[in-house]
Backbone bond lengths (Angstrom), bond angles and torsions (degrees), N, CA, C in turn:
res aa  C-N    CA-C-N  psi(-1)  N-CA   C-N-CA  omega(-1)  CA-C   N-CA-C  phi
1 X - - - 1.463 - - 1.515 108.80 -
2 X 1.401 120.75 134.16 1.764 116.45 168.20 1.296 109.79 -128.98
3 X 1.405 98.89 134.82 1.326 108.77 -171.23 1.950 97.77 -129.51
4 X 1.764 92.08 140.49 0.987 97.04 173.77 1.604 135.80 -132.45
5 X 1.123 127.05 122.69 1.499 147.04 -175.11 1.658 122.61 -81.99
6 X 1.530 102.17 86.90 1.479 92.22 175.79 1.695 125.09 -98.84
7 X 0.825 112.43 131.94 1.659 122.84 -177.40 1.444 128.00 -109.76
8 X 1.360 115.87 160.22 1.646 99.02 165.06 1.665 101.72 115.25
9 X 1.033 131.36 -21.20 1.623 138.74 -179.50 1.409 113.42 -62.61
10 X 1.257 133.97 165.51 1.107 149.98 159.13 1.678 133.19 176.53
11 X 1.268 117.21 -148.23 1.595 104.25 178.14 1.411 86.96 -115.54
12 X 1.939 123.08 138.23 0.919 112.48 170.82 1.990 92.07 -144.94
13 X 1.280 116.88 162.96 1.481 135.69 177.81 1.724 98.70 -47.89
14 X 1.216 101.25 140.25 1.681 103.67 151.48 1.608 105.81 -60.16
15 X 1.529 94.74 141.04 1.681 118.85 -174.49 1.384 122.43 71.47
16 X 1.362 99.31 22.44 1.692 108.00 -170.43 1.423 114.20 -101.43
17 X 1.494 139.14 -141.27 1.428 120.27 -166.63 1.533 80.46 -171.41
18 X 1.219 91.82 142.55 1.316 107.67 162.31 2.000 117.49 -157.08
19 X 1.782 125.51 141.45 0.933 105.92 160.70 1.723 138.34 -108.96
20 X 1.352 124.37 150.82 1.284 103.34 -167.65 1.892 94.32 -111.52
21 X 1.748 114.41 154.43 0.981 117.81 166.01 1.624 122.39 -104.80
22 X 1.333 108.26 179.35 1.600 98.19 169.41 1.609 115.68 -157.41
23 X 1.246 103.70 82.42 1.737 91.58 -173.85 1.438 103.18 -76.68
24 X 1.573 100.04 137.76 1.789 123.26 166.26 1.573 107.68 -111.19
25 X 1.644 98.67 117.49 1.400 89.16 162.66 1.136 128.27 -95.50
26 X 1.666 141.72 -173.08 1.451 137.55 -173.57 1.558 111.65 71.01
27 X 1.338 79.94 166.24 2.005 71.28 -160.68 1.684 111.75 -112.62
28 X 1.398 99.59 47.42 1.626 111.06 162.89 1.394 95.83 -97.37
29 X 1.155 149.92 -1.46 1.720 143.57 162.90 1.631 112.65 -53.43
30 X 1.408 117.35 -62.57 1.133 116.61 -172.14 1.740 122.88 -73.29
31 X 1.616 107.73 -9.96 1.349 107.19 169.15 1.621 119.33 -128.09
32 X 1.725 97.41 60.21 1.380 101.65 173.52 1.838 105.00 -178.71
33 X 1.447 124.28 143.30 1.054 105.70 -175.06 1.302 119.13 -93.98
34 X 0.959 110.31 138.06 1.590 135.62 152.86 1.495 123.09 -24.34
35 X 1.286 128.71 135.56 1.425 135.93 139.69 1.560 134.12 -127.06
36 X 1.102 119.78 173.99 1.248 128.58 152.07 1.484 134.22 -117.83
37 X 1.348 104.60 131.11 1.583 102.87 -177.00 1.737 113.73 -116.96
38 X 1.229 103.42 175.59 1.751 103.78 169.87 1.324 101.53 -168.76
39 X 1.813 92.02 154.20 1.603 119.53 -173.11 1.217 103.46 -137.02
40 X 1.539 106.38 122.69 1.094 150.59 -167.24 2.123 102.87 -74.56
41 X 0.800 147.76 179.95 1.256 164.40 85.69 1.515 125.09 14.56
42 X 1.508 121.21 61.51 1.442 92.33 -170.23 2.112 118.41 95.45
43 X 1.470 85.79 -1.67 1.930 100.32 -170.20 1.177 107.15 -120.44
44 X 1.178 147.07 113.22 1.502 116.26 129.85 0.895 153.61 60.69
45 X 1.523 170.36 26.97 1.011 169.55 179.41 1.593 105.00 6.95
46 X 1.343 132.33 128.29 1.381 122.09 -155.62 1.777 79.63 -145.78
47 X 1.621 105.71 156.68 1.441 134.40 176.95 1.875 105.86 -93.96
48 X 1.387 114.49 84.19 1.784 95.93 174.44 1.551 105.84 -78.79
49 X 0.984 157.17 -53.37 1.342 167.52 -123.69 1.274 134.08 168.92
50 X 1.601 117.63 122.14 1.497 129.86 158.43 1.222 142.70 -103.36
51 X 1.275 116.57 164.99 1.525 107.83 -161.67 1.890 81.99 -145.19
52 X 2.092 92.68 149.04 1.305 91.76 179.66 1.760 94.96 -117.16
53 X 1.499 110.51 -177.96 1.298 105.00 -160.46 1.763 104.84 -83.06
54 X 1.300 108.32 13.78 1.226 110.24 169.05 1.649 115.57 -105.84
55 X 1.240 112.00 -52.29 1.538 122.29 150.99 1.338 114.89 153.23
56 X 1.391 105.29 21.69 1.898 106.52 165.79 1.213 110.75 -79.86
57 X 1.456 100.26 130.51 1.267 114.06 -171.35 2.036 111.54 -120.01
58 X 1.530 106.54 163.14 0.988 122.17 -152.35 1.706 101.74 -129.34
59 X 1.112 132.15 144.86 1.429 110.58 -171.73 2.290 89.18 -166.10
60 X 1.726 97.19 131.07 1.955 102.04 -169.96 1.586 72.03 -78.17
61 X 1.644 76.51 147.93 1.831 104.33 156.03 1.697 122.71 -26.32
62 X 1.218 121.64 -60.49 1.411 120.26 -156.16 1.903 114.92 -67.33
63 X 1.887 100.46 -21.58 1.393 105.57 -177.54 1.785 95.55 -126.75
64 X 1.366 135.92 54.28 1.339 151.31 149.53 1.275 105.22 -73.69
65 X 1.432 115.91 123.45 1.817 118.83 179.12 1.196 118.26 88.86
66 X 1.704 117.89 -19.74 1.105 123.00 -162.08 2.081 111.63 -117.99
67 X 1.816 108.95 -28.64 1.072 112.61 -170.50 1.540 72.78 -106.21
68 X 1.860 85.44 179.85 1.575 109.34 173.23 1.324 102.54 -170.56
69 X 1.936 108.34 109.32 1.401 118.29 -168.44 1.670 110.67 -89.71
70 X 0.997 124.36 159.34 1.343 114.04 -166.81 1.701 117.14 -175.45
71 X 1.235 144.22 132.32 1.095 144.16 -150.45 1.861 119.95 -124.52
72 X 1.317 135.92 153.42 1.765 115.07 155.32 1.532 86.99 -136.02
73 X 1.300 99.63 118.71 1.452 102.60 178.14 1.667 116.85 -82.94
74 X 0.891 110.64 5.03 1.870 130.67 172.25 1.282 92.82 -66.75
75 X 1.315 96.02 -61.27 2.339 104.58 -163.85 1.359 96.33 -94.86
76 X 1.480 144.44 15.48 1.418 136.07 153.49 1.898 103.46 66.40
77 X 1.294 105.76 15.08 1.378 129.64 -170.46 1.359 105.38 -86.16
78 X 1.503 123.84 141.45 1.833 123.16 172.61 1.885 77.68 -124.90
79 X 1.532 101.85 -170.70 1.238 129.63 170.67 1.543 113.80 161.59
80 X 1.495 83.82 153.60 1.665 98.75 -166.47 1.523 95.59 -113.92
81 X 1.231 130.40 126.39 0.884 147.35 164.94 1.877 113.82 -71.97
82 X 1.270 138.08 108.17 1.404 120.20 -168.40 1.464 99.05 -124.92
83 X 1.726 131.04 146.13 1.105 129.35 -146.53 1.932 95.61 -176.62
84 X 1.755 103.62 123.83 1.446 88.48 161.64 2.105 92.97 100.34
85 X 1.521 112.22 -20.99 1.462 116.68 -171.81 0.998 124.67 -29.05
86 X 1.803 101.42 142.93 1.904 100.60 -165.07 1.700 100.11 -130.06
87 X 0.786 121.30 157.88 1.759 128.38 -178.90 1.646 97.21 -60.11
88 X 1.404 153.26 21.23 0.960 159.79 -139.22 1.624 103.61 -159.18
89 X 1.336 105.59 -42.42 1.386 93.84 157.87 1.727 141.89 -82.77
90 X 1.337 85.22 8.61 1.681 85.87 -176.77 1.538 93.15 -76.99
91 X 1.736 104.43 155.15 1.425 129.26 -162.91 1.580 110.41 159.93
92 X 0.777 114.40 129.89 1.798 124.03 150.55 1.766 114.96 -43.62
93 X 1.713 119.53 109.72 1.546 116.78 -151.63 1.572 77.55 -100.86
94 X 1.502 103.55 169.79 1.744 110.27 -179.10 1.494 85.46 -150.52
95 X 1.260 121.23 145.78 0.909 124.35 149.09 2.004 115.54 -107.14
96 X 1.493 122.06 149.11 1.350 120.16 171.75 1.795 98.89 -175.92
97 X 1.634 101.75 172.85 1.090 119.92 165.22 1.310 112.85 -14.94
98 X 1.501 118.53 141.97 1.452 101.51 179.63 1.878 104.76 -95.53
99 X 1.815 97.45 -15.93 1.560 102.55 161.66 1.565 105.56 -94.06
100 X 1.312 113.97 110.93 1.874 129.38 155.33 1.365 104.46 -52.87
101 X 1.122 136.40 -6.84 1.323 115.28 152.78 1.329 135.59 -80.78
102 X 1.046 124.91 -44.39 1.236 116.08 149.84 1.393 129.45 -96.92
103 X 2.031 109.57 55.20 1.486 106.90 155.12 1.605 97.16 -77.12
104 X 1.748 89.97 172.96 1.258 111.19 169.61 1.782 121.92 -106.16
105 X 1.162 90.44 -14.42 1.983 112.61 173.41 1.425 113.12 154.27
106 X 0.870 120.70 -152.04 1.477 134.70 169.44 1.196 122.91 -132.88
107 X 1.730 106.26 157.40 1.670 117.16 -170.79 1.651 93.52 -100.16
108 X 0.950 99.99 -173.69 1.876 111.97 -170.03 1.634 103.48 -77.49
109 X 1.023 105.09 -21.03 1.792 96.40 177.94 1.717 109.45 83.70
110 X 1.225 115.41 154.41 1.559 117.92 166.38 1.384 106.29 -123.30
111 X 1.584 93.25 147.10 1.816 116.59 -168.01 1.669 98.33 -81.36
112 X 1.028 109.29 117.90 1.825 109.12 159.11 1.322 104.04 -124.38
113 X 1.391 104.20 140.14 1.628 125.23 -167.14 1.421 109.39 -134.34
114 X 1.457 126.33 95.44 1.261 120.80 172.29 1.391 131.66 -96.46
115 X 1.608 120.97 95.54 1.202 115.98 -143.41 1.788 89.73 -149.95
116 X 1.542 112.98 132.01 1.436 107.80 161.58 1.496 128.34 -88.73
């Protein structure tokens, strides 16, 4: 079974920083890469960034320069590093599989709200 716990969200200023975590348990973490996604208000479920189990990473247009995906496969841990925040990124963040085919579901996600 994997279950996953994302943390680290909150309300922070435009241009501000924040990091999010994600513990996965079970041991499909360390042999498969990772992503993060987010849902917007009314949007989509969207792909921001991946990470492979070595550590090439992958990052959509709108948060390039600005996120930074990143993994410790010891602590079965991902995190998104967020930096530079725009009222555009607020969304509910998820971390999972970066292949949806073999997720197993989803964790509750963390709220980030970038708002002055």
């Amino acid at each position: 079974q994997v279950r996953l716990v994302e943390s680290g969200g909150g309300l922070v200023q435009p241009g501000g920083s924040l990091r999010l975590s994600c513990v996965v348990s079970g041991s499909i973490f360390s042999t498969n890469p990772m992503a993060w996604y987010r849902q917007a208000p009314g949007k989509q479920r969207d792909l921001v960034a991946t990470i492979t189990t070595v550590g090439r990473t992958n990052y959509a247009d709108p948060v390039k320069g600005r996120f930074t995906i990143s993994r410790d496969n010891f602590k079965n841990t991902v995190y998104l590093q967020m930096n530079s925040l725009k009222p555009e990124d607020t969304a509910v963040y998820y971390c999972n599989m970066a292949d949806l085919r073999i997720s197993r579901g989803w964790g509750q996600g963390t709220q980030v709200t970038v708002s002055s």
